[in-house]
N, C-alpha and C positions, 0 to 999 in steps of 0.2 A: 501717642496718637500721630498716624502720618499727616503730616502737613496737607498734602492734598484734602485728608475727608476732613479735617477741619472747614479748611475752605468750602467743602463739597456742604458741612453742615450748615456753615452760614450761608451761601445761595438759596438753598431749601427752604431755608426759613422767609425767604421774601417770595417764595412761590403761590399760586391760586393753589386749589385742587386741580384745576384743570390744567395747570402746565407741569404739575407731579404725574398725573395721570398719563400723560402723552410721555413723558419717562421715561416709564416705566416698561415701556414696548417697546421693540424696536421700531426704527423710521423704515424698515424695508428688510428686504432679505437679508442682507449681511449688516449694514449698519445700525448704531442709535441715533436718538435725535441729538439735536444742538440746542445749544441756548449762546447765542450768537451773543448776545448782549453783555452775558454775563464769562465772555469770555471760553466758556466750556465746549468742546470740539463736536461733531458726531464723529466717532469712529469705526474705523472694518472688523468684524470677525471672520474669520474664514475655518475652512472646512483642513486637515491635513495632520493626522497624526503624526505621517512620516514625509511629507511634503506639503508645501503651500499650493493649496487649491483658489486661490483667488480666480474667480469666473471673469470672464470679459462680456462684454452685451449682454442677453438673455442668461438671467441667473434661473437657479433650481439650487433644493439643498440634496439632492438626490445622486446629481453626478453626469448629469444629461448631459449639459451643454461644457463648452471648450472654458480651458481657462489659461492663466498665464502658462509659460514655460517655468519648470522648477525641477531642484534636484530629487529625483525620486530614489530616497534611501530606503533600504531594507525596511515591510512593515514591524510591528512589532513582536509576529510571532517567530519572525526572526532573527531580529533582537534583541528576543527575551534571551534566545538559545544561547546568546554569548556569555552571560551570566556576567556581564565585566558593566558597572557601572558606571564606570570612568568612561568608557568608551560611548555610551549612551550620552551620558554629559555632554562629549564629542559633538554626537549628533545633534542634542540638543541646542546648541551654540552655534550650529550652521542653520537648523532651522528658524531660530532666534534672527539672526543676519538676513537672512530673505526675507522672512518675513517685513522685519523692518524695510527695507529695499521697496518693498511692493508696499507701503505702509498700511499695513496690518495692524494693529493692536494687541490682538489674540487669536494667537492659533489653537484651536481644537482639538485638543490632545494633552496627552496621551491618554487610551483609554485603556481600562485594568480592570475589567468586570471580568470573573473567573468564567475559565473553558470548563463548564461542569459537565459536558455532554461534549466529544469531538466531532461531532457532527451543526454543532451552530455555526451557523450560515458566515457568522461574522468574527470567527476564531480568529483568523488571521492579522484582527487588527488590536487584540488583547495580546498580554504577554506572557499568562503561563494558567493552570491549574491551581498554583501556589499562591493563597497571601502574601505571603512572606517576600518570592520573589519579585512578584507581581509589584508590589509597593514599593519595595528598594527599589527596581530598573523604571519607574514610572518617577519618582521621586528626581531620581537623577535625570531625566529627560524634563522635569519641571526645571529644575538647575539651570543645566543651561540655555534651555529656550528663555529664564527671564533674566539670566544674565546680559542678555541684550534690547533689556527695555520692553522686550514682552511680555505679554500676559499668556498663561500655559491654560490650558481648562483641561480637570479631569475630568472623566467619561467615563459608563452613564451607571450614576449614582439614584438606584442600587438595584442590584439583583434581576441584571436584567439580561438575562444566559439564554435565550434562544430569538430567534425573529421571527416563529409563529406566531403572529396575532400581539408583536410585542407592545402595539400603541395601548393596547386594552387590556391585556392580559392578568391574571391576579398570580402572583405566585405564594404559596400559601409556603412559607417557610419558618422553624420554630427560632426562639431567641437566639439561641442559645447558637445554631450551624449560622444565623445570619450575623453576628455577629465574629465569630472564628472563621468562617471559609469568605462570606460576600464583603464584608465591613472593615475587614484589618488591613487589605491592600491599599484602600483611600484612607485608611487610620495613620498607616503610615506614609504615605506620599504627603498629606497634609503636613501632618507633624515634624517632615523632612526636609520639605520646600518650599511650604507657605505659597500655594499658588493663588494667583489672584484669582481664578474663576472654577465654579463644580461646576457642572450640568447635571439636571435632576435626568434620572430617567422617563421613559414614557409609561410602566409599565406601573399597575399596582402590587401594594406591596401589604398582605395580609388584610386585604378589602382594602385597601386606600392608596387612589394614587400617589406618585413618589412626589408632584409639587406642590400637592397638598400636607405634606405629611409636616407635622412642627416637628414629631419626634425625628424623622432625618435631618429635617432643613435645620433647626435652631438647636435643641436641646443637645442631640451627639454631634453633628456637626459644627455648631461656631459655641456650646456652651461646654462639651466636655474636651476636644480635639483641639479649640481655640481657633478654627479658618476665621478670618477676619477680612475675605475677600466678596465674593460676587457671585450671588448663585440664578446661574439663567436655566430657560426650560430645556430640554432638547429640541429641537424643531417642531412646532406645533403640537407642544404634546403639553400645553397648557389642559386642565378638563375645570377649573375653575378661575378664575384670574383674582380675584375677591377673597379667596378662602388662599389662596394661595400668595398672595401677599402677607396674610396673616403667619404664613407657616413658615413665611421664610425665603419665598422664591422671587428675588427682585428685579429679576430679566426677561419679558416676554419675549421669543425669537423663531421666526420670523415676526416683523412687524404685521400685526391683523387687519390693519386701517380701521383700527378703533372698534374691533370686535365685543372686545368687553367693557369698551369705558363706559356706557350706561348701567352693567351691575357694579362695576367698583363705585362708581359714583353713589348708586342706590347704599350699597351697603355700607358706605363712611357714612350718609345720612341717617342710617337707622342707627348707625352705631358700632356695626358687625364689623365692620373696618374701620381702627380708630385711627387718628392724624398720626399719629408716632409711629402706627407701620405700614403706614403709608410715605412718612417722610425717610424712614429707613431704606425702603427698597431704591427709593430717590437719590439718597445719600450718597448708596453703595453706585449707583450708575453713574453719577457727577464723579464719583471719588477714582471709577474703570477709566470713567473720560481725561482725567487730570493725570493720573497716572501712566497711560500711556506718552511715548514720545515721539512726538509726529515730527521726526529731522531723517527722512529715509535716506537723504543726499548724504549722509556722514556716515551710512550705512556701508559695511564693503561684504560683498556678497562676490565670492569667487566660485563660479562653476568648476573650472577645471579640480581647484582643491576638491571641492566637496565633492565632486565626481569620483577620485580619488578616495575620498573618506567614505563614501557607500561602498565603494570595492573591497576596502578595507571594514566595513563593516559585515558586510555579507559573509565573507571566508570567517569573518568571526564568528559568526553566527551557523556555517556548516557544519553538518552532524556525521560524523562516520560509523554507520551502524555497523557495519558488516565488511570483514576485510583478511581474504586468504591470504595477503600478502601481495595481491597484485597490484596493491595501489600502495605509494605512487608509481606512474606509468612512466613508463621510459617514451623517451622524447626521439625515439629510433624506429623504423621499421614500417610497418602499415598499419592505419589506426581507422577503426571504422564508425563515423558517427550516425546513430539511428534514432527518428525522433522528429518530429516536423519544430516543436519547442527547439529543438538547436536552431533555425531559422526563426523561427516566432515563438520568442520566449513570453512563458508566464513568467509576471516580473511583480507583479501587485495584484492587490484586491479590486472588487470592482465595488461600486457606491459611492457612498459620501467621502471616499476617503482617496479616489483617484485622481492622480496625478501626472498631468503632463510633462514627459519627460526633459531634459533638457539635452541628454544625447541618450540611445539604447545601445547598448554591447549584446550581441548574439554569440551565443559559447560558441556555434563555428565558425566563425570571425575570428574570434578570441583564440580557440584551440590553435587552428592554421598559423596567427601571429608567430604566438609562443613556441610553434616547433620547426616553423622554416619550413628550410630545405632538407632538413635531418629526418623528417617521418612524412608518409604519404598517408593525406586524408582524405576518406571516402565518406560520401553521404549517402544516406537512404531516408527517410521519409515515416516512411511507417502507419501513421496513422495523419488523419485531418486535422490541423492546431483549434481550429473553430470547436470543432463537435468531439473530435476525441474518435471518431469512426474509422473504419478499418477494410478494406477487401482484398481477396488473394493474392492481386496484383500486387499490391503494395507490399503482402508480407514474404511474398515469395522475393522483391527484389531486397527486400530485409538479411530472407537468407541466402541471398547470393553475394550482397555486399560480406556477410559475417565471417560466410567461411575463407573470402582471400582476407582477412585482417589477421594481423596476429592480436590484436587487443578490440575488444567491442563498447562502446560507452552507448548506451543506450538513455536517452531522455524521455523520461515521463511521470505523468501527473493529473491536475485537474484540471481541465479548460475552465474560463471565466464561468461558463454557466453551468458552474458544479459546485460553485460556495461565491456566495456575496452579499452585501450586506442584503436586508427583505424577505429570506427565505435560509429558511436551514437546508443543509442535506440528506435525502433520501435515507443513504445507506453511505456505509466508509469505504466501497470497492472504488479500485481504478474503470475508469471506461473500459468496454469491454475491448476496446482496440487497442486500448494501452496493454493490455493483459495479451493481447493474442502478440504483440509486437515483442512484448519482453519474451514472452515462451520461445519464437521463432529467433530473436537473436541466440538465446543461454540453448536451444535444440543446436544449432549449429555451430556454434563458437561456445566452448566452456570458458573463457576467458573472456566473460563479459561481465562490466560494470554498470550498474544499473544507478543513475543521480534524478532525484526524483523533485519537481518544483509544484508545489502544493502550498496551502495555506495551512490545512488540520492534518490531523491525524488519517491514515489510510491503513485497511488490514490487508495482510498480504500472506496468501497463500501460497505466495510461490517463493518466502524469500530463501528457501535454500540451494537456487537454484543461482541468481548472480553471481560469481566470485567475489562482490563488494557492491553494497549498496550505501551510497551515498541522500543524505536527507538536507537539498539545500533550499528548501523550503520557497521563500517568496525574494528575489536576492534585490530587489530593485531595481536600478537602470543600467548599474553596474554588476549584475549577476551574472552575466557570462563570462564576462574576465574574470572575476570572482572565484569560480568555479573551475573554469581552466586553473589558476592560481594554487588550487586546492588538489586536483586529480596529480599534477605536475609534481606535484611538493614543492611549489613555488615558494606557497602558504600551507604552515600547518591545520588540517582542519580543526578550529577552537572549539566546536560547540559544544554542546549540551542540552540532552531533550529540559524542556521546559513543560512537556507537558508527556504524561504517557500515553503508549500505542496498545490499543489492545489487539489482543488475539481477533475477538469476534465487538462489536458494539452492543449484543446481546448479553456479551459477560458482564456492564456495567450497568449498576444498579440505579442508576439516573434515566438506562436505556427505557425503564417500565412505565416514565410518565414526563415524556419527552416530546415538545409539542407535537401533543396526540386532542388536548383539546382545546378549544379556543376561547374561553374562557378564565378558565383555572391550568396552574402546572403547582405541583405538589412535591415539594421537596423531602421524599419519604425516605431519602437515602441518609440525611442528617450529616456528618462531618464525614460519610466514607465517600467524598470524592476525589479522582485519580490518582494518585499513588496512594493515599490515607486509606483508597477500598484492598486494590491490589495486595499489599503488603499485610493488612489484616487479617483479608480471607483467605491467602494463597490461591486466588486465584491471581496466574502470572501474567504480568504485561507480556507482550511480544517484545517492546525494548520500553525500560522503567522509566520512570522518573530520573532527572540526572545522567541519564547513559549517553556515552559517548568517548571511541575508541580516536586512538592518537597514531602517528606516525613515528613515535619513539616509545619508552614507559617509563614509568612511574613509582617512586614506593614514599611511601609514607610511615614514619619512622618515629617513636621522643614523643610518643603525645605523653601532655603535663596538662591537667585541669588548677586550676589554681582561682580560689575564693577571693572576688575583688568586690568590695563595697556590697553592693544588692545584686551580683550577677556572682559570673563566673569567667575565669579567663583563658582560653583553650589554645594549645599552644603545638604545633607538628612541622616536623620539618620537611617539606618534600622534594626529593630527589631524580631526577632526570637521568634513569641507570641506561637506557637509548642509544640509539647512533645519533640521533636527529633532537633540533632544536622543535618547542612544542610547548603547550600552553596545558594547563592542567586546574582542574577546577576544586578546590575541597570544599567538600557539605560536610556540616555541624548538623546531626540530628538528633533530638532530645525524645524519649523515651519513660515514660511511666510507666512501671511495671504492675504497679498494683495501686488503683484510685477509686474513690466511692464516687469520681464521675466516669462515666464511659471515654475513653480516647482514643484516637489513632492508634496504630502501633508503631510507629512513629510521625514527626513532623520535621520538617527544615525550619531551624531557626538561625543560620547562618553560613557564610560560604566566602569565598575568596579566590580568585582566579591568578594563577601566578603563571609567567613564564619562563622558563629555563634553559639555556643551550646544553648541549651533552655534558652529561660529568658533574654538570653543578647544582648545588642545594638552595633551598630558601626556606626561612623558619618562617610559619606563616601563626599569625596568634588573630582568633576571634572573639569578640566579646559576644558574652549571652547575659542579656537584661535577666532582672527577674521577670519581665512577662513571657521570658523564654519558657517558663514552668507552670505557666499560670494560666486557667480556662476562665471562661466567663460563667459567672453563677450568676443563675437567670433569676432565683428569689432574694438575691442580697444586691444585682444589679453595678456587678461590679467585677474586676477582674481579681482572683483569688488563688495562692497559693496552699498547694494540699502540704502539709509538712511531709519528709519521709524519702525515699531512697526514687534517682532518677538516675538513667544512664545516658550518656554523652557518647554519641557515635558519631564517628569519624568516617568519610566513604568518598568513594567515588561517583555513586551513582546512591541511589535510595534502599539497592539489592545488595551492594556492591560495598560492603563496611570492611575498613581495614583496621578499623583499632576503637576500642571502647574502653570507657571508665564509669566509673560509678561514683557517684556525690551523694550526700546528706544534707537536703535543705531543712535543717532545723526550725527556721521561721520562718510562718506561714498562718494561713485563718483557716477555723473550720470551712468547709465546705458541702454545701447540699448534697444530695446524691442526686443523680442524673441519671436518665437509663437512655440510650440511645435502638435502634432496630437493632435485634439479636440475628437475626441473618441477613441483614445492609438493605434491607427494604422494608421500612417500617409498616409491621399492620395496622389496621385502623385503631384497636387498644394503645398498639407503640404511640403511632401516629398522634392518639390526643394525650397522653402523657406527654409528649413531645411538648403540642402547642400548647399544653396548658387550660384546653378549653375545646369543644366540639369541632368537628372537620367541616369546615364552610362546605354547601352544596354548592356545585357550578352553579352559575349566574344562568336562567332560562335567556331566552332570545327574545321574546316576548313578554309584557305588552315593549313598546319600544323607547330609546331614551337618548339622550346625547353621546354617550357615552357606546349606543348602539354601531354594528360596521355594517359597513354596506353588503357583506354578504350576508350578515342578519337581516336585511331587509327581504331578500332571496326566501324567504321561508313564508311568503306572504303572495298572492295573486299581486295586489297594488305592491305592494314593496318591490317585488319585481321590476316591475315599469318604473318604479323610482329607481331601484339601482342601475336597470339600464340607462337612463336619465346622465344620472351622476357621474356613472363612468367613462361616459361618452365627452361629456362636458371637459373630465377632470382628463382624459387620454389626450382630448387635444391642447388640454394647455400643457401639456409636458411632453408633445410632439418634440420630439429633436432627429436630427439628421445623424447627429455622434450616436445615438443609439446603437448597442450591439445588441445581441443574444440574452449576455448576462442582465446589459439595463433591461430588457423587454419583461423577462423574468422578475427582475426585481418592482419596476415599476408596475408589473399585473398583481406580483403577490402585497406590496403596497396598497392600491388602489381597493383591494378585496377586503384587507384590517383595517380601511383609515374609517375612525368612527366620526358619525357624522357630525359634532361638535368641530372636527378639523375640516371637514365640505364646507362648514361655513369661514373656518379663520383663513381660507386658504383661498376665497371667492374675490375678495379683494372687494369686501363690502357689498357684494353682490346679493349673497343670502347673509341676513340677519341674525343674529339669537332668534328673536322677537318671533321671525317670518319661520327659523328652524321648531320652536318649538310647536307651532302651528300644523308646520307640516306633519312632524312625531303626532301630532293627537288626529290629524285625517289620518295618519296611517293604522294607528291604533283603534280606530274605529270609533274616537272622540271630537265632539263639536268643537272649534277652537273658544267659544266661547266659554263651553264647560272648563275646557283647558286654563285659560285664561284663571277661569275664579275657582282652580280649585285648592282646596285648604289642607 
């Protein structure tokens, strides 16, 4: 036992009810409370996957208002792309260091809930499609953020994959895919870093919210996985405080000004809430407070390095889809940049997770440094960096700069209010001025390079028409040098897709119940998400899973499988056959060929990133657990090997296999049979064989509940006039001046899902429970009095 929750226990035990209760909430938007007497701190959390969002004056958990200066590193779908978790560590260790500096507690992050759909709103702050990766590179971003006296919080725990209507939302998913696609990424970052804090998600999870839930909070989380840390809610996404102490959830955050403490109080009286998890949840916040290190003065926090280490992160994290040969670019001649992003780069996401930068690099800054006086560079514009718009003007001086270049780089992507947190995306097209601008440069100049700064996935219809398309994703502050660095061949491009591109978002079988309603989302596609659909059905990505072209190559050579204790031990040597030094990534993927459960056709259960200069080798060896083999049997409730013949692929990419073998797992348990959807979209028969039990109907809108949003109100004459009400009230308290485009969007499609349980924790004492439920029964068409006593 740590010494701290020791301590933490005995304080607890000299407590009232009523100084556990106060706790158990936060004191305010970012901090907890104190117990000054007893020595115990209140301290910061703050918002910042990939940078410290500490707000100054008027706080919001939203993104509104200004906050410190910080280094703003690559997010994580950036990140992810580097496959290198060493490097992640890296960043974790810087973020660790500011943090501290600004004395923080716990930063918020990383979060690793699967990109099951490339069109959610909030991809770009997850790291892949994959468990497997997903968990290793979150694991290692927990490392080193609490290598320096931090607390890390994973996010948001579970299965919370779009931002339609995500506060309220049911996602009706079977054991069996929640467990293998949504659960094994936090299965392993726990089990890899011991972080001190989860956050529960907002949404619900098989009819129950996630902070209600004991089966996430207690049983898989701190009784099979072992977390031994601090589970808070997401931001007002408490929907019981009472029922949710029981299940495990020991953080209210935001502070509500004592929203719930008259039912917690109620229900320790009756009994429904007994002292023991009530002094738990108490425990665990005295033990966050003791455990943090409030000495920020001893803290060394170096801008210019970490500024350096996002540069360095970003080019890791660059993806080379596509490449005639013309890249790298000779640092000679005329080079023409088009793209308004070379001037006003996309660099980050927009929401909860933005970050003020501490310096920005613009790749035409950047470019110009890098080439002198040795090559002449021209700009053009192209489209609007705000809106992504476009007119003749603009793209005629597009083809006028293209044709005198002898090289064309073309910049483009998605403006902020094309994906951010609050709201998913339409569709996966570029702006349509992004699209008319690429056509007009690759019309006039065939030697154009097209490098594209995006957060998701995008289809592209025209990619055969760039000479090289580059995918540098979201690069953070330092993404223009970055990128230069990469075009140059400064830096080799390292990445690797993390997540795959389809051809059309119509070819994926997640596309058919994709927040389409706002109630329910139905996870009917079961384990065939991105590359697990891809590679089963042959229907092809546009670029796979794992893909990602280099400036030299590669062979891989000597694979040896070899039987070590309960695993297996994989062993290749990869070679650097090139002109050029170059970083190279090997995936381990395992393979059942014939099972009485349904599988992928393949999965990634291991990987390793190596670099090499021309000419030379490295023997790279991977271990595979036995839960490399093993699914989860939803009637035995337990992870389980089928005995029998498995093959071991070796690759580049998920498509891209350069050597296999085949093993005999002799020991193993029987195993259930499973039937998963026979053409990846499960039918209603699939679908309740799936769950186990009937297909929940949507949630009606009516009569109305706490749990109701204020555009269910909208369905009502009086509800009407209430939501007008509500919205008007709740727009001017999140008036800001920093508002862009993307916040406007966000905070309307916010304001439209916040269920009315959050109008009141969010009043600041203003509305009641008491006075809320009142109002629910005048709008329902109920005396408050019948309300009152009914049974």
């Amino acid at each position: 036992m740590r010494e701290s929750y020791a301590k933490a226990e005995q304080i607890v035990s000299t407590l009232s009810t009523d100084e556990k209760t106060r706790l158990v909430s936060g004191r305010d938007a970012w901090t907890t409370e104190a117990l000054d007497e007893h020595g115990v701190p209140s301290v910061m959390l703050t918002d910042g996957p990939h940078g410290v969002r500490k707000q100054t004056g008027a706080t919001d958990h939203i993104g509104l208002n200004a906050s410190v200066p910080a280094t703003c590193f690559p997010p994580a779908v950036t990140l992810g792309s580097t496959w290198d978790p060493s490097l992640i560590e890296e960043v974790g260790v810087a973020l660790g260091r500011e943090s501290r500096a600004n004395d923080v507690a716990v930063l918020l992050g990383p979060g690793l809930n699967i990109k099951r759909h490339p069109a959610g709103g909030r991809n770009f702050e997850y790291f892949s499609e994959d468990p497997f990766l997903a968990g290793k590179m979150a694991g290692a971003m927990v490392r080193g953020i609490q290598s320096q006296g931090v607390g890390a919080c994973l996010k948001h725990y579970a299965a919370n994959n779009q931002e339609f209507f995500r506060m309220s939302v049911d996602t009706v998913v079977d054991d069996r895919t929640l467990r293998e696609i949504y659960l094994t990424g936090f299965e392993i970052a726990v089990k890899e870093s011991q972080p001190w804090t989860v956050m529960c998600s907002y949404n619900k999870i098989n009819g129950e919210h996630a902070d209600m839930s004991r089966t996430l909070l207690t049983d898989i989380l701190r009784d099979e996985w072992g977390f031994d840390g601090l589970v808070m809610s997401d931001w007002f996404a408490v929907s019981d405080r009472a029922l949710g102490i029981c299940a495990g959830l020991d953080l209210e955050m935001p502070g509500s000004n004592g929203t719930w403490d008259a039912e917690i109080k109620d229900a320790h009286a009756k009994g429904l809430l007994t002292t023991a998890e009530l002094d738990l949840a108490a425990t665990r916040v005295i033990d966050l407070a003791l455990r943090s290190r409030n000495d920020a003065a001893s803290s060394q926090s170096d801008p210019a390095t970490h500024h350096e280490l996002a540069r360095r992160a970003a080019a890791a994290g660059t993806v080379l889809l596509t490449n005639d040969g013309i890249l790298p670019l000779e640092r000679t001649g005329s080079i023409a940049v088009v793209g308004a992003f070379a001037k006003k780069p996309r660099y980050q996401g927009a929401g909860s997770s933005l970050v003020n930068p501490t310096q920005l690099d613009t790749f035409l800054e950047a470019l110009r440094a890098a080439v002198g006086d040795q090559a002449t560079v021209h700009y053009a514009p192209g489209y609007d960096a705000k809106t992504g718009e476009t007119e003749e003007a603009l793209l005629a001086e597009v083809r006028d700069t293209a044709r005198k270049a002898d090289v064309v780089i073309v910049l483009a992507g998605l403006p902020n209010s094309y994906e951010s947190e609050g709201f998913d995306r339409e569709h996966l097209r570029l702006p349509d001025g992004h699209i008319a601008t690429i056509a007009a440069a690759t019309e006039a100049n065939d030697r154009t390079v097209v490098a594209l700064l995006n957060g998701s996935p995008i289809e592209m219809p025209w990619v055969d028409r760039p000479a090289a398309i580059v995918e540098a994703y979201l690069g953070g502050q330092a993404g223009g040098s970055a990128l230069a660095d990469v075009l140059l061949g400064d830096v080799a491009p390292g990445g690797r897709l993390a997540e795959s591109f389809p051809v059309s978002a119509s070819d994926l079988p997640s596309d058919r119940d994709f927040a389409r309603r706002p109630t329910q989302v139905q996870y009917r596609e079961g384990l065939y998400v991105g590359y697990r659909f891809h590679d089963a059905s042959g229907v092809a990505a546009r670029f796979p899973f794992g893909h990602g072209l280099s400036y030299t190559a590669f062979d891989h050579s000597g694979l040896t499988v070899r039987k070590v204790k309960d695993g297996y031990s994989v062993t290749v040597t990869v070679t650097n056959v090139g002109p050029r030094a170059g970083a190279e990534v090997v995936q381990v993927y395992v393979r059942d060929p014939e099972s009485i459960a349904y599988r992928p056709e393949k999965e990634l259960k291991g990987f390793a990133k190596v670099h090499l200069e021309p000419g030379t080798s490295e023997k790279v060896t991977i271990r595979l657990d036995r839960r490399a083999f093993a699914v989860w049997d939803v009637r035995a409730q337990e992870w389980r090997v089928e005995p029998g013949e498995f093959e071991i692929l070796v690759g580049a990419s998920s498509t891209d296999i350069r050597a296999r073998r085949t093993v005999t797992v002799a020991e193993g348990e029987a195993v259930f049979p499973s039937h998963g959807p026979s053409a990846f979209v499960a039918t209603d028969d699939e679908f309740r064989t799936m769950l186990g039990s009937e297909i929940p109907e949507p949630a009606g809108v009516v009569p109305f509940h706490r749990d109701s949003t204020i555009a269910d109100l909208r369905e009502t004459v009086t509800g009407r006039t209430t939501a007008k009400i509500l919205t008007q009230q709740a727009s001017k308290q999140f008036q800001s001046d920093e508002a862009d485009d993307s916040m406007e969007l966000m905070l309307e499609a916010s304001l439209k899902a916040a269920p009315l349980r959050m109008v009141a924790m969010a009043s600041g004492g203003k509305l009641t429970l008491k006075y809320l439920d009142r109002m629910i029964a005048v709008l329902n068409g109920t005396s408050a009095k019948a309300w009152r006593n009914r049974g």
